[in-house]
C-alpha positions, 0 to 999 in steps of 0.5 A: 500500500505505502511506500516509503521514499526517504528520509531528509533531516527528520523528514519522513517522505512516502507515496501511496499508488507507486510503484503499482497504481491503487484506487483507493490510494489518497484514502489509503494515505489518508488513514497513514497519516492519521496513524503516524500522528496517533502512534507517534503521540502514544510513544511520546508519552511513553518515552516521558517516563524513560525521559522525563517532563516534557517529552510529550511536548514533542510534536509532529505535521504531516501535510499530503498533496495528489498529483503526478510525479517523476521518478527515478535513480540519480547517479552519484555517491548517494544513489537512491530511489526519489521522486520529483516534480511540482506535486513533491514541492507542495506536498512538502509545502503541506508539511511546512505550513501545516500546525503541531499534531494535525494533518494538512491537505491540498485543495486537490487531495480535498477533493480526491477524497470528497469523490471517495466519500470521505467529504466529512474527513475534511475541515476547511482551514480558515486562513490561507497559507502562503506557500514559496513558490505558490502563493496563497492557498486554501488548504483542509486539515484532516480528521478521521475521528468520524472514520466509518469504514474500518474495513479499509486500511492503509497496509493491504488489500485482503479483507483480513489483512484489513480487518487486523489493521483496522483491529490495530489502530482501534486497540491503540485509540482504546488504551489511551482512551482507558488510560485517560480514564483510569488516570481521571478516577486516580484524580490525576491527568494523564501527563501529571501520571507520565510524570510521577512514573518518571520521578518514581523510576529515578527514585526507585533505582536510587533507593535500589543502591541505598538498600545495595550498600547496605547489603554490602557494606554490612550496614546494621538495622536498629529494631522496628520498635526504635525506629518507630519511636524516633518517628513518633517522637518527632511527629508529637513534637512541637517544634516547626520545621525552621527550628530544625534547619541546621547550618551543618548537618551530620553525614558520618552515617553517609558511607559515600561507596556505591555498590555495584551489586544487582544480585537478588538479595540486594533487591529490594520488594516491588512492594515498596515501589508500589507504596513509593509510586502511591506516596509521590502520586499523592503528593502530585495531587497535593499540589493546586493548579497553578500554572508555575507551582505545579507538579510538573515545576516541581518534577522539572526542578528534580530533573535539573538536580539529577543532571547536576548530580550525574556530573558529581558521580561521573566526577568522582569516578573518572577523575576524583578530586587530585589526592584532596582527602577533603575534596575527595570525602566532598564529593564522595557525600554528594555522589552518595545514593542516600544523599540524592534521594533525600535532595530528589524527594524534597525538590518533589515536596516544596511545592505542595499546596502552595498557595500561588502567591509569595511568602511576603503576602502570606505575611502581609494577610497574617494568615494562619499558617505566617503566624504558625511558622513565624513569618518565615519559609510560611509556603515550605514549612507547610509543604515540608509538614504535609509531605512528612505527615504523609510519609509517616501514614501506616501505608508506607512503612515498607517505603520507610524501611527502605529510605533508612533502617537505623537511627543515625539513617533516621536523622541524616535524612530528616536534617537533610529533608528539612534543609533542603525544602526550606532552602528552596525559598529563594527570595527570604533575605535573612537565609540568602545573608545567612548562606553567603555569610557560610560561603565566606567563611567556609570557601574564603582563601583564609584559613577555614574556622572549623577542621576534620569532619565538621569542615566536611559536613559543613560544606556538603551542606551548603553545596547541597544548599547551592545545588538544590538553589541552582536547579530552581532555576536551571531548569527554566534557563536550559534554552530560551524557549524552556526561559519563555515558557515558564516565565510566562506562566510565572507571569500568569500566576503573578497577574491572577494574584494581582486580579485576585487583590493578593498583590501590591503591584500589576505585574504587567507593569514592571515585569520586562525590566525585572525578567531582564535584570534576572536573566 
């Protein structure tokens, strides 16, 4: 039926009714087309749970033009079969001028498909196209949503070759549809699932090498009842999370080896990815429906911090740090699997429930949660609480088991968790002296107050700071493209606050000059 021609670039060139003639062919051709943008959508989406946020955003135009053409082999070093002439340049007109995930036709394809009876594919586009070297044209797009006739197909002429490819591209339609509604009745859309999959995928292999060097390295467990206690002690607690943030952290506990092992007793239960996959879909519909603090924000921060976290581990295992003990321990904290969940986990936290406006606001209202938390970090205190009241459910014990297994595990994981979601707020004046304050003293060419083991873990928690600082913004500043999206939609948040009287200025007043001054 379809014949494929080549392929230029990431252009994709076929013909239907070469080299044996077909009647059926621009029906044939049709249904192709339709068949390319369903299965390339439905692989898009499974890739962004290989590949993460944003993969699905991949799209793809397809454009179709009838007509007579010449073909044939030229001679030369690259000799292949091509197919030339005017109806080639306009079909490839088609294509160009034609919109993400539709299908373009000509005027003469329109037609040739009206006298198939298949008039009701057609919707004419409302603006005519200027095309190089045509002019302005009237072109359709194309929309086999209505496709009556199932027994016809692009692939073959039997009538059971028909049936089975019809059977084919029903079935792919079916599961997306019943993945849409499976996800609906889970509370979350279909690409906020594309996502959790994708976060749960990286913090499952993580939890994996954790469980792994403990196997390995003989790591000793403390009993369930003491774990329990550390656990109920912390939750009947009073103190707010702020109280907690600590300019040094303790990470003797952190062995900072990765073993390499995959053999089944260093497994962990798929059980527990089940309570993992279970806890970060809860937390992804914790989050409001904002358009900047939203899950995906929060699913592209992580990603941003992993990319910074492969160059630590490839760092540490190619090259090390030139016979610098202290650098060499630095790094080996960093690139450790326990120290990455941690930070990866907390950037998925911070932003749960957030309210859409600034923590300034929050304390200019005196609201409920400004006064509990004292009028600092109000958004991140309160995300930091909801997202550990949910890991303490009875739920996730097996999930608990996993991230850490005895008291000193217990307290490296909490200390870090609380650092690294109030760390996120980027715009509190008192921790932004406070951190270049740290930086001074521990990163100045003077001798360092501290030694030993305090002057390591002092630093790995400020660099754990600056990382998770970073990827607040790297991942907005990858290209200017990712830059324009997100700070628009900051820019929409921004501008409803201000509709909604929970903000002093128009946005859409200052906003240039400022974005300026940021970049």
């Amino acid at each position: 039926g379809v014949f494929k021609v080549e392929t230029i670039g990431d252009c994709y060139v076929a013909v239907c009714g070469l080299p044996e003639a077909r009647k059926d062919h621009v029906v044939a051709m049709a249904r192709f087309a339709r068949d390319i943008v369903y299965s390339f959508g439905l692989l898009t989406r499974q890739l962004e749970e290989d590949l993460g946020p944003e993969t699905a955003d991949l799209a793809i135009r397809v454009g179709l033009h009838s007509g007579p053409v010449t073909a044939g082999v030229l001679r030369g070093d690259k000799a292949r079969f091509q197919l030339f002439g005017d109806t080639m340049n306009t079909a490839s007109r088609m294509e160009t001028k034609g919109q993400a995930n539709k299908i373009q036709i000509s005027q003469e394809t329109a037609d040739l498909l009206t006298e198939n009876g298949k008039g009701h594919w057609i919707q004419q586009r409302k603006d005519l196209i200027v095309a190089k070297g045509k002019g302005q044209m009237q072109t359709y797009w194309l929309d086999l949503k209505t496709d009556d006739n199932a027994k016809s197909t692009t692939s073959g002429s039997t009538n059971n070759e028909q049936t089975d490819v019809a059977h084919k591209q029903s079935s792919v339609v079916e599961r997306v549809q019943q993945k849409q509604a499976s996800h609906v009745e889970r509370g979350l859309e279909t690409k906020a699932t594309r996502l959790v999959n994708w976060n749960v995928q990286i913090l499952w292999k993580l939890l994996q090498q954790m469980h792994s060097n403990r196997v390995v390295f003989g790591t000793s467990p403390d009993s369930e009842i003491k774990i329990e206690s550390l656990q109920d002690n912390l939750m009947q607690s009073k103190i707010v999370p702020i109280k907690e943030y600590s300019d040094c952290i303790d990470f003797s506990a952190v062995s900072g080896s990765n073993s390499s092992s995959t053999s089944a007793q260093t497994q962990l239960p798929e059980m527990y990815k089940e309570e993992l996959q279970k806890y970060i879909q809860s937390l992804a519909t914790m989050y409001r429906d904002h358009p900047f603090h939203c899950f995906e924000h929060a699913s592209h921060k992580m990603m941003a911090l992993m990319k910074f976290f492969s160059r630590i581990v490839h760092m540490q295992a190619n090259r090390g740090a030139a016979g610098d003990a202290n650098a060499e321990r630095y790094l080996a904290v960093i690139a450790d699997p326990a120290i990455q969940f941690t930070v990866a986990l907390a950037s998925l936290a911070g932003g749960v429930d957030h309210a859409g406006v600034p923590n300034s606001q929050l304390v200019k209202e005196k609201s409920s949660l400004a006064v509990l938390y004292g009028n600092q970090c109000v958004s991140e205190q309160h995300a930091l609480e909801l997202a550990w009241s949910l890991l303490m459910g009875p739920e996730y014990g097996g999930l608990r088991r996993s991230i850490y297994v005895n008291e000193a595990e217990f307290k490296t994981f909490r200390q870090l968790f609380v650092h690294s979601v109030l760390s996120s707020d980027t715009m509190d004046k008192e921790m932004q002296g406070n951190r270049q304050r740290r930086w001074d003293e521990l990163f100045s060419e003077g001798v360092p107050i501290w030694t030993g083991e305090t002057l390591v873990n002092r630093k790995c928690t400020l660099i754990l700071e600056c990382i998770s600082q970073a990827a607040e913004f790297a991942h907005a500043m990858q290209h200017y493209q990712l830059f324009q999206k997100w700070d628009k939609l900051l820019f929409q948040e921004a501008f409803k606050a201000f509709g909604d009287n929970r903000g002093d200025y128009d946005p859409s007043q200052f906003w240039y000059d400022a974005e300026i001054g940021f970049f």
